[in-house]
C-alpha positions, -999 to +999 in steps of 0.1 A: +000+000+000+014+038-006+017+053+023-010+084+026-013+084+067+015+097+094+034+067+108+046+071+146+045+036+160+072+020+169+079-014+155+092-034+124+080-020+091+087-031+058+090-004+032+101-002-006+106+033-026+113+029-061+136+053-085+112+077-106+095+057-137+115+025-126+148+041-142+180+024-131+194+055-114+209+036-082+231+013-109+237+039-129+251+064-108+268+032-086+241+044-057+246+012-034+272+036-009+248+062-007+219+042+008+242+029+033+249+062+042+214+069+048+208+036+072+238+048+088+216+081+095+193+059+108+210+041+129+224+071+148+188+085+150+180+050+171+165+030+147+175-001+130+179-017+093+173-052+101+174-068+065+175-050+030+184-052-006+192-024-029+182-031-063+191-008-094+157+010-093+142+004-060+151-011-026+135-029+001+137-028+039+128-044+071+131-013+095+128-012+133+112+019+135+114+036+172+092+069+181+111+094+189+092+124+176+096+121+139+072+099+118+086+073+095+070+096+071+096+122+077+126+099+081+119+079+045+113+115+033+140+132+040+167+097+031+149+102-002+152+136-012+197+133+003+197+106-018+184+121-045+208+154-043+238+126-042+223+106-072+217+143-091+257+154-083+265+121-099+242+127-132+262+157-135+292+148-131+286+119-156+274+144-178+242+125-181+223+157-202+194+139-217+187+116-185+186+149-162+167+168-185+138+142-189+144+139-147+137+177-145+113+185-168+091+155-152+095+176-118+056+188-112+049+224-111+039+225-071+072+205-067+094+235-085+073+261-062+093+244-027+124+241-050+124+207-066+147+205-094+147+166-108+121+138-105+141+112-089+119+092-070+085+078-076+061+102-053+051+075-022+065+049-005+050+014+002+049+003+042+036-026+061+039-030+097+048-062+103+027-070+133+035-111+129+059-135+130+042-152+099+045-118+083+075-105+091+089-145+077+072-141+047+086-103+036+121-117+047+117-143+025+106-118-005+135-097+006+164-127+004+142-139-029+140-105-049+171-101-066+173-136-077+142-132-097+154-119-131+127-103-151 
Protein backbone atom coordinates (compact mmCIF):
# COMPACT_ATOMS: atom_id res chain seq x y z
CA UNK A 1 0.00 0.00 0.00
CA UNK A 2 1.35 3.75 -0.56
CA UNK A 3 1.69 5.26 2.35
CA UNK A 4 -0.97 8.39 2.60
CA UNK A 5 -1.26 8.38 6.70
CA UNK A 6 1.47 9.69 9.36
CA UNK A 7 3.43 6.66 10.82
CA UNK A 8 4.62 7.09 14.56
CA UNK A 9 4.55 3.63 16.02
CA UNK A 10 7.20 2.03 16.93
CA UNK A 11 7.95 -1.37 15.48
CA UNK A 12 9.16 -3.40 12.39
CA UNK A 13 8.03 -2.00 9.08
CA UNK A 14 8.75 -3.13 5.83
CA UNK A 15 9.01 -0.36 3.19
CA UNK A 16 10.07 -0.16 -0.60
CA UNK A 17 10.56 3.30 -2.64
CA UNK A 18 11.33 2.92 -6.05
CA UNK A 19 13.56 5.28 -8.45
CA UNK A 20 11.19 7.67 -10.62
CA UNK A 21 9.48 5.71 -13.70
CA UNK A 22 11.52 2.54 -12.64
CA UNK A 23 14.78 4.11 -14.15
CA UNK A 24 17.98 2.37 -13.11
CA UNK A 25 19.39 5.46 -11.37
CA UNK A 26 20.90 3.56 -8.22
CA UNK A 27 23.07 1.35 -10.91
CA UNK A 28 23.69 3.86 -12.93
CA UNK A 29 25.12 6.39 -10.76
CA UNK A 30 26.79 3.16 -8.59
CA UNK A 31 24.13 4.41 -5.66
CA UNK A 32 24.58 1.23 -3.35
CA UNK A 33 27.16 3.61 -0.93
CA UNK A 34 24.79 6.21 -0.68
CA UNK A 35 21.94 4.16 0.80
CA UNK A 36 24.22 2.89 3.34
CA UNK A 37 24.91 6.19 4.25
CA UNK A 38 21.41 6.86 4.81
CA UNK A 39 20.80 3.62 7.21
CA UNK A 40 23.77 4.76 8.79
CA UNK A 41 21.57 8.13 9.54
CA UNK A 42 19.27 5.89 10.81
CA UNK A 43 20.97 4.06 12.87
CA UNK A 44 22.42 7.14 14.85
CA UNK A 45 18.76 8.54 14.99
CA UNK A 46 18.02 4.99 17.06
CA UNK A 47 16.46 2.98 14.65
CA UNK A 48 17.51 -0.11 13.03
CA UNK A 49 17.90 -1.72 9.27
CA UNK A 50 17.27 -5.18 10.09
CA UNK A 51 17.35 -6.85 6.52
CA UNK A 52 17.54 -5.00 3.01
CA UNK A 53 18.40 -5.19 -0.64
CA UNK A 54 19.20 -2.42 -2.90
CA UNK A 55 18.23 -3.07 -6.27
CA UNK A 56 19.12 -0.83 -9.37
CA UNK A 57 15.71 1.00 -9.34
CA UNK A 58 14.19 0.44 -6.02
CA UNK A 59 15.14 -1.08 -2.59
CA UNK A 60 13.46 -2.91 0.09
CA UNK A 61 13.72 -2.79 3.94
CA UNK A 62 12.85 -4.42 7.11
CA UNK A 63 13.11 -1.28 9.54
CA UNK A 64 12.78 -1.17 13.26
CA UNK A 65 11.21 1.90 13.51
CA UNK A 66 11.43 3.65 17.21
CA UNK A 67 9.18 6.90 18.08
CA UNK A 68 11.07 9.41 18.90
CA UNK A 69 9.17 12.43 17.61
CA UNK A 70 9.65 12.12 13.90
CA UNK A 71 7.21 9.91 11.79
CA UNK A 72 8.59 7.28 9.47
CA UNK A 73 7.01 9.57 7.06
CA UNK A 74 9.56 12.17 7.66
CA UNK A 75 12.55 9.93 8.13
CA UNK A 76 11.88 7.87 4.55
CA UNK A 77 11.31 11.46 3.29
CA UNK A 78 14.04 13.17 4.00
CA UNK A 79 16.66 9.72 3.07
CA UNK A 80 14.92 10.22 -0.18
CA UNK A 81 15.24 13.64 -1.16
CA UNK A 82 19.70 13.27 0.33
CA UNK A 83 19.69 10.63 -1.81
CA UNK A 84 18.36 12.07 -4.51
CA UNK A 85 20.80 15.39 -4.29
CA UNK A 86 23.76 12.59 -4.25
CA UNK A 87 22.28 10.65 -7.24
CA UNK A 88 21.70 14.32 -9.10
CA UNK A 89 25.70 15.42 -8.28
CA UNK A 90 26.53 12.08 -9.94
CA UNK A 91 24.16 12.73 -13.21
CA UNK A 92 26.23 15.67 -13.49
CA UNK A 93 29.24 14.77 -13.06
CA UNK A 94 28.63 11.93 -15.58
CA UNK A 95 27.37 14.43 -17.79
CA UNK A 96 24.17 12.50 -18.11
CA UNK A 97 22.34 15.66 -20.18
CA UNK A 98 19.45 13.86 -21.75
CA UNK A 99 18.68 11.63 -18.48
CA UNK A 100 18.58 14.91 -16.25
CA UNK A 101 16.68 16.77 -18.51
CA UNK A 102 13.77 14.20 -18.89
CA UNK A 103 14.36 13.87 -14.65
CA UNK A 104 13.71 17.72 -14.52
CA UNK A 105 11.27 18.48 -16.76
CA UNK A 106 9.10 15.47 -15.21
CA UNK A 107 9.49 17.58 -11.83
CA UNK A 108 5.65 18.76 -11.23
CA UNK A 109 4.92 22.45 -11.06
CA UNK A 110 3.90 22.48 -7.14
CA UNK A 111 7.16 20.50 -6.72
CA UNK A 112 9.42 23.54 -8.49
CA UNK A 113 7.34 26.15 -6.22
CA UNK A 114 9.28 24.36 -2.72
CA UNK A 115 12.38 24.14 -4.97
CA UNK A 116 12.45 20.69 -6.57
CA UNK A 117 14.68 20.53 -9.45
CA UNK A 118 14.68 16.64 -10.78
CA UNK A 119 12.07 13.80 -10.50
CA UNK A 120 14.12 11.21 -8.93
CA UNK A 121 11.88 9.24 -7.00
CA UNK A 122 8.50 7.76 -7.60
CA UNK A 123 6.14 10.20 -5.33
CA UNK A 124 5.08 7.54 -2.20
CA UNK A 125 6.50 4.88 -0.46
CA UNK A 126 5.04 1.43 0.22
CA UNK A 127 4.87 0.27 4.19
CA UNK A 128 3.56 -2.57 6.09
CA UNK A 129 3.93 -2.95 9.73
CA UNK A 130 4.80 -6.23 10.32
CA UNK A 131 2.67 -6.95 13.32
CA UNK A 132 3.46 -11.08 12.93
CA UNK A 133 5.87 -13.50 12.97
CA UNK A 134 4.20 -15.16 9.89
CA UNK A 135 4.46 -11.78 8.27
CA UNK A 136 7.51 -10.50 9.09
CA UNK A 137 8.89 -14.45 7.74
CA UNK A 138 7.17 -14.10 4.71
CA UNK A 139 8.63 -10.31 3.60
CA UNK A 140 12.13 -11.69 4.74
CA UNK A 141 11.72 -14.28 2.46
CA UNK A 142 10.61 -11.76 -0.53
CA UNK A 143 13.48 -9.74 0.57
CA UNK A 144 16.35 -12.66 0.37
CA UNK A 145 14.20 -13.90 -2.92
CA UNK A 146 14.05 -10.55 -4.92
CA UNK A 147 17.12 -10.13 -6.60
CA UNK A 148 17.31 -13.55 -7.67
CA UNK A 149 14.24 -13.23 -9.72
CA UNK A 150 15.38 -11.91 -13.05
CA UNK A 151 12.74 -10.29 -15.09
Amino acid sequence: MSIHTRVTTTGIYFIIFTCYQWLQLIELVKGYDLVYKWFDILSVNGHTVTRYVIMPNHLHLLLHYVSNGKSLNTMIGNGKRFIAYDIIDRLEFRKEKRLLARLGSDACATDRKRGKKHEVWKYSFDVKQCRTEKFLLQKLNYIHKNPCTGK
